[in-house]
N, C-alpha and C positions, 0 to 999 in steps of 0.2 A: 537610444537603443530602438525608439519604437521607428523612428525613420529606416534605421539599418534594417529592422523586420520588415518595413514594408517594401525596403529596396528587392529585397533578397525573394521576396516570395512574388515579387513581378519578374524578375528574372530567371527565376529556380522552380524549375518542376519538383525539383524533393522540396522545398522551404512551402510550396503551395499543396505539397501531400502533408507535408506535417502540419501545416494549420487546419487543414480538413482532419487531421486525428487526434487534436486537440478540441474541434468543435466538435464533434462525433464524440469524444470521453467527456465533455462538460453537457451536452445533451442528454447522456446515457444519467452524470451525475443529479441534474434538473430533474429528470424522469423519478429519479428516486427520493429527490426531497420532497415535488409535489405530491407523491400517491402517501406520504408520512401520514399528514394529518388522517386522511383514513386506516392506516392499518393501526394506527394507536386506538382507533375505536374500535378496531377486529381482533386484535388481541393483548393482554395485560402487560404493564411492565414486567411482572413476571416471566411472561413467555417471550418478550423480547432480550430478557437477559439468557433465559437460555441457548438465543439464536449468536447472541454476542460471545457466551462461552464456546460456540460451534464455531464459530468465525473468527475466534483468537487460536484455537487448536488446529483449524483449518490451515491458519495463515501460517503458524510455524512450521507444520511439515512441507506443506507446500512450498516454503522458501527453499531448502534443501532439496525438494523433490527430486531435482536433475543434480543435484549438486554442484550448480551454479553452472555447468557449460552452457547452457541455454543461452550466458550471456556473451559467448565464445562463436555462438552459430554468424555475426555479420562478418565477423572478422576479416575469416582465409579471402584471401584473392583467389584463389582456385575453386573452379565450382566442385571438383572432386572432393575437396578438403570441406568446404562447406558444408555439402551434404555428409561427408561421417559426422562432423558434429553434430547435423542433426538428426542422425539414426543413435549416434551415442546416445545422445540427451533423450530423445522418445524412450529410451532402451532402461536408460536410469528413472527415470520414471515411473514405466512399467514395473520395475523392481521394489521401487519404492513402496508404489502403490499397494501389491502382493504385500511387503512384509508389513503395513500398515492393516491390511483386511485380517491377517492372521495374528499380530499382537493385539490388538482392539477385542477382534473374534474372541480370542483365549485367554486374554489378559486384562479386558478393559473394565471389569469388572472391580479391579483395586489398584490397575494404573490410573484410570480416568478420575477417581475421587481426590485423590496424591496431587493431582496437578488443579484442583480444584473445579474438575468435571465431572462431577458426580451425576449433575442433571443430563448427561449424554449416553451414560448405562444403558438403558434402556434404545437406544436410538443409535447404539455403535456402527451398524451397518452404515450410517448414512456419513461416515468420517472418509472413509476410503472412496467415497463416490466426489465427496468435495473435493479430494486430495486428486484424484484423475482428473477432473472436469479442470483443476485448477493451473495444475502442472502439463496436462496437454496444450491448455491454449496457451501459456504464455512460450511454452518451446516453439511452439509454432508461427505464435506472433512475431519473434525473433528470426525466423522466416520471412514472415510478410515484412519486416524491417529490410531485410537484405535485399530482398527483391524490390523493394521500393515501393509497395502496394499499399500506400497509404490511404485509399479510398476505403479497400474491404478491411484494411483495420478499423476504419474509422464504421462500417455499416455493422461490422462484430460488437465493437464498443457499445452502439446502439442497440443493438439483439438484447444484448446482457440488461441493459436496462430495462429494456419493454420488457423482456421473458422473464425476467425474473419479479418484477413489480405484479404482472399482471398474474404469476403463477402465485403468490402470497398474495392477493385480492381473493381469486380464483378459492384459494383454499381455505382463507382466512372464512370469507363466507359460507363455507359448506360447515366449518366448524371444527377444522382438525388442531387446531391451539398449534404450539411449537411445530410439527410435523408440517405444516404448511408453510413456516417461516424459515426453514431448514431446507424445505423441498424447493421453496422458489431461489432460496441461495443456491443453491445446485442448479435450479435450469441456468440462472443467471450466468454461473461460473461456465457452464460448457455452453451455452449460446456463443456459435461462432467459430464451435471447433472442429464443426461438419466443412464448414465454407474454407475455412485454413485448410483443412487436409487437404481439401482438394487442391488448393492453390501450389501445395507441397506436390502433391504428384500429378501436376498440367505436365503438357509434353512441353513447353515454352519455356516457363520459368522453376516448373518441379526440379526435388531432389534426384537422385539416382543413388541406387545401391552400388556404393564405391567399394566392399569386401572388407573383410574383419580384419583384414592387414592395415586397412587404409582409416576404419572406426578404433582401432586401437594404438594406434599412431596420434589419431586425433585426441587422445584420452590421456599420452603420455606430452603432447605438445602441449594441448594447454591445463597441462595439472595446477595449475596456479591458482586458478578459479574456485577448486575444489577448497583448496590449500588455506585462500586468504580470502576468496569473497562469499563463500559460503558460512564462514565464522563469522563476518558481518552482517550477512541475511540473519541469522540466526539471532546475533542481537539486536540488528535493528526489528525483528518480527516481536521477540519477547517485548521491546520497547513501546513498538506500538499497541500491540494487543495483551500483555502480559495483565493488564490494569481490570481486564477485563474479567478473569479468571480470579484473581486476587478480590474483585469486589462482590462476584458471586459467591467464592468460598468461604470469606467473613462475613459481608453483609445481607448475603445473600442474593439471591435471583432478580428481584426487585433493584434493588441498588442496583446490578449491572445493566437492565432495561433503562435504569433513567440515563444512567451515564453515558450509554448508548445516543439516543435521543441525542444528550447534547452535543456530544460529537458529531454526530451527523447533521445536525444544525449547524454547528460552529465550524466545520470540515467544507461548508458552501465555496465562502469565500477563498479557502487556500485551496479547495480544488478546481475551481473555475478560475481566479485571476491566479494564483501560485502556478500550475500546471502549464498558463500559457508563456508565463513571462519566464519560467525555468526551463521549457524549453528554447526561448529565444535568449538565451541568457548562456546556455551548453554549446548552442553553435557557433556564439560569439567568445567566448572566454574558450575553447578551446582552439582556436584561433591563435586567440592574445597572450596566450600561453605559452607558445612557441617564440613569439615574433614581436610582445612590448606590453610587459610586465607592467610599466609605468599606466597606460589605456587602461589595461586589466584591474591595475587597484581600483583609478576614476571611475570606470564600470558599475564595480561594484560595490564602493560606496552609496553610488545613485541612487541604484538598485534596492541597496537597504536602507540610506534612507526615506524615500519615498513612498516602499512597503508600509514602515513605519507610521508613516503618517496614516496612510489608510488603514491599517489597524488600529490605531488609532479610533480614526474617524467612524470604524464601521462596530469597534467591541465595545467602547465606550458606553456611548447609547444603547446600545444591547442589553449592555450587565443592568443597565436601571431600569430596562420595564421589563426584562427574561421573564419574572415569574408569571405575570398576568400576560403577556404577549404565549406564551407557552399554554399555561391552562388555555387559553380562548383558541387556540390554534389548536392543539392537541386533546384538549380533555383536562378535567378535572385530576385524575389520576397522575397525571404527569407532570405539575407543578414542582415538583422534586426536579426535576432538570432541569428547570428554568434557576434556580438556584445554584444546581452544579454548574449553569452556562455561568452562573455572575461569577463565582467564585474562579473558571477556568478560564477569566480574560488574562492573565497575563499570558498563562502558556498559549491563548487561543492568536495573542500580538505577535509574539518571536513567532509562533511556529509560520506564520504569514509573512512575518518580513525574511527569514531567516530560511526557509525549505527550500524556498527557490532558486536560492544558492549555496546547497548542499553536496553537491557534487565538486564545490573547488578543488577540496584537499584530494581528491580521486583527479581529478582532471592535473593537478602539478603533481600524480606519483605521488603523492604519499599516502598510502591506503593504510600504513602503521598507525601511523597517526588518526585516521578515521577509525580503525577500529578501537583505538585508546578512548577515543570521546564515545563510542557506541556502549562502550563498559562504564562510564563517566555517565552518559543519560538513564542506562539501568537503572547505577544508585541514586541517584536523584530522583529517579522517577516511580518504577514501580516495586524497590527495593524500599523505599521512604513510605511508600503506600501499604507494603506488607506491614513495616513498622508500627505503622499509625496505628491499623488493626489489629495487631498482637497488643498493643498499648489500651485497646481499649477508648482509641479517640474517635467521635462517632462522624458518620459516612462526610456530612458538609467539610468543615475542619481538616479532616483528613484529605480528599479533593484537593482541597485549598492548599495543603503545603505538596504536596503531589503537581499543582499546576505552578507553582512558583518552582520547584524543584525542575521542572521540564523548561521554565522559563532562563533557568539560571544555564543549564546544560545549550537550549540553540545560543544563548548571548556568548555562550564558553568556545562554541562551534563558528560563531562569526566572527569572534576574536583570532582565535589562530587563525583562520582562513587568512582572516585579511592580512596577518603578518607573514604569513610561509607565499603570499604571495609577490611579498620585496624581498623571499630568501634565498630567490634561485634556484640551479638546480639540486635537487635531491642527491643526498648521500649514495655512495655508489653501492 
């Protein structure tokens, strides 16, 4: 595989923009593990869980934001048809946005506690500024995918990182506690979506105003998105960030700071090696998909097991010195994560060997089946972790079956893949 990438991207202007927007998003993620060690001495696990329950609330609505045509905008061959998708999608967004500032505004008061945000009350206004900044750049970056502008995705990627670390430095030291780890998420999320717009409307490769005949055409063509991949944004966001929300509401603020932490410790390796090798992994298997199902299995066997191993090689070791490698890194305070790291190696192995080849069962048509298992990693995951704490089992423990349960759901996700992979085509 690594041969085929490096064929591809000496001969490919797009295979040589997407490695530059893979090292531009693993730089932007680098930027953000190293400034860690200091913001954990600018502000408490406390107010880092706050930022986690803003960042799990964030993430849900902003999946829906557009209601998934965003991911409709590379599609059209017609530049006509491309750009209504992308005025749709700005348009769903803007709307989003609105009915997010005014239920928040009027409502957030005894919504936000119910979903286990109580700690955001006070701080509602800054819910709809996440949810814009979050939903403009990625409609947009779906732009910059069409057009091919892989470099300024890739200098946005890096914005986000610099602007956002240095705005949570910036404010962590003046002293504004949560409020400054909330504000730099915010620069971080719209860093990038001054340079995108513009990209959108250069006279070269800009959208144009194709008419509300032509945006609502575009809205009944690909209703599909709304229909089937927004149900899956939707479980896959609760999946990932749901956990977060759940451990502030029982265990409170604290718990969701450490938890935090070690996800973002343990999130290095699958975002840096996971990220590069699933992109080279999507250009190749949907290829293989079409044209020798037989390659496509070899593939990705390889692929996971090889992962494997280096999860392996790299959680292993981890989980035996986490707590004292964590305190000495981060502070005394935060020794609690170095614990949830030991306890969250298995899930921390599948989800490394296993993410990167998360796209199969989408890539052979069968998005029933993805969303079957995105319902299937809920209960395992953060349905097993409400459990725990209605039970009364305390934060380690609970984690613990929480990461075997997420461990059980990717091995459940690479099984079928790998089998609907020698089953042909899909049901009509």
């Amino acid at each position: 595989m690594l041969k085929t990438l490096l064929a591809r991207i000496r001969e490919s202007k797009v295979w040589s923009g997407i490695l530059t927007l893979v090292a531009g998003t693993a730089a932007a993620r680098v930027i953000t593990v190293a400034v860690s060690p200091l913001l954990t001495r600018l502000y408490t696990p406390a107010e880092f869980g706050v930022l986690s329950v803003y960042i799990g609330v964030v993430a849900m609505v902003a999946s829906v934001a557009s209601l998934r045509y965003d991911l409709a905008i590379p599609l059209p061959d017609a530049p006509k048809e491309g750009s209504a998708v992308l005025m749709l999608s700005l348009g769903v967004v803007s709307c989003v946005t609105l009915a997010v500032a005014v239920a928040v505004g009027f409502g957030g008061g005894w919504a936000l506690p119910a979903i286990g945000a109580e700690a955001l009350v006070p701080l509602w206004w800054t819910l709809p500024l996440g949810v814009a900044a979050s939903g403009l750049y990625e409609t947009l970056s779906y732009w910059g995918v069409r057009v091919q502008d892989y470099r300024r995705l890739a200098r946005t990627k890096l914005s986000q990182g610099v602007g956002g670390a240095a705005t949570q430095v910036g404010l962590g030291l003046a002293g504004l506690g949560p409020i400054g780890l909330i504000v730099g998420d915010i620069v971080g999320r719209g860093s990038g979506v001054l340079s995108l717009a513009l990209l959108a409307g250069s006279p070269d490769r800009g959208a144009r105003w194709p008419g509300w005949e032509a945006v609502a055409a575009a809205a009944r063509r690909f209703s599909r998105f709304p229909m089937y991949s927004m149900p899956s944004s939707v479980l896959n966001s609760v999946g990932l960030y749901g956990p977060a929300l759940v451990l502030a509401g029982i265990y409170g603020p604290a718990a969701a700071g450490w938890f935090a932490l070690s996800q973002r410790v343990a999130g290095v390796g699958v975002a840096l090696l996971g990220h590069a090798i699933g992109q080279a992994y999507l250009g190749e298997a949907a290829l293989l998909a079409r044209t020798d199902r037989a390659a496509l299995r070899t593939l990705f066997r390889s692929i996971a097991t090889k992962l494997f191993l280096v999860g392996f090689v790299i959680f292993i070791p981890l989980a035996v010195i986490a707590p004292q490698l964590v305190e000495t890194v981060f502070g005394q305070e935060w020794r609690t994560s170095g614990d949830l790291l030991r306890v969250l190696t298995p899930f921390s192995i599948c989800q490394l060997a296993v993410s990167p080849l998360s796209q199969t069962l989408n890539l052979l048509e069968r998005q029933r089946t993805q969303l079957v298992w995105e319902v299937l990693r809920l209960v395992l995951g953060p349905v097993a972790l409400v459990g725990c704490g209605l039970w009364g089992v305390a934060l380690v423990p609970a984690l613990a079956v929480y990461s075997v349960g997420m461990a059980v759901s990717y091995l459940v996700l690479l099984s079928i893949s790998h089998a609907f992979i020698g089953a042909g085509q899909p049901p009509a």
